[in-house]
N, C-alpha and C positions, 0 to 999 in steps of 0.2 A: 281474192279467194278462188282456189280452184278445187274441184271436185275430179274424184278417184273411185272406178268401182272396183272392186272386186267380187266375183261372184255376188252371192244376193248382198254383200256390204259397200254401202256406201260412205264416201269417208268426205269430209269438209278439212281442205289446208289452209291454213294463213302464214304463211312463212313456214317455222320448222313446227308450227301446232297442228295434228294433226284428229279429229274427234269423227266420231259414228253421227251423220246425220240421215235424221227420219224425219220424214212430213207426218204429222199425227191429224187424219180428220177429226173434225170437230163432231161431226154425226154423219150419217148417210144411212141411206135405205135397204132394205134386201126383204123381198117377195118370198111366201112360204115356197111358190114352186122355184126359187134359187137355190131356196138353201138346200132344200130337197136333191136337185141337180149337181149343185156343189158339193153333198156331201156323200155322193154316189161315186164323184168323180176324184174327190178325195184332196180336194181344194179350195179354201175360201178367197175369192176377188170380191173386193169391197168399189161399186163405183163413189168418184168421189163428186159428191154437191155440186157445180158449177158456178153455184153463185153465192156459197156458203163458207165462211171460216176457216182454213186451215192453219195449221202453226209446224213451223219448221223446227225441232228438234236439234241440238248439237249439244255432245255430252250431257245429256240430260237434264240441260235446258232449253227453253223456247227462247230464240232468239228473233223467230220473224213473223208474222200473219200474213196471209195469203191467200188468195184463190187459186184452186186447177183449172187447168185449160186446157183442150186440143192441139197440140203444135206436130204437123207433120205424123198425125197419127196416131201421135203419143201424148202421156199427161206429162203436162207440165206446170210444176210451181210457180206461180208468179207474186212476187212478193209486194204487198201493198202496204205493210210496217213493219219497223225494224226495231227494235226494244235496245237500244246500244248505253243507256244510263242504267248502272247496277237496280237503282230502284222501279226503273219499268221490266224487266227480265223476270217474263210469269216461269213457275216453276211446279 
């Protein structure tokens, strides 16, 4: 599988398939004086959990669970299940 962005779209390929993947947090937090800030500034940034749930999204299904991490600065997905049997694929 490889991944493509385009501008803010990110795409998941597997051969010639090619779908919109989104990380969906599970929950995360945000302080009155955030939102305050963020909505002065005229942008929502959601930090994500560390140690909490995330589900990887492609076409509009969850395909994988995961934590974010720190890599180089940046967040990164790191996958710790994979729903690959039609009847585990949450939706």
């Amino acid at each position: 599988m490889e991944t493509r962005e385009t501008g803010d779209e990110k795409k998941a390929t597997v051969g010639r398939l090619s779908m919109e993947a989104i990380v969906v947090l599970a929950s995360t937090t945000l302080s009155a004086d955030d939102v305050d800030r963020q909505k002065r500034a005229g942008t929502l940034t959601l930090s994500a959990p560390a140690s909490q749930a995330a589900y990887l999204e492609a076409g509009g299904v969850i395909v994988a669970e995961g934590i974010m991490r720190k890599k180089h600065g940046k967040s990164a997905f790191v996958v710790t299940r994979t729903y690959q049997d039609a009847n585990e694929v949450r939706s």
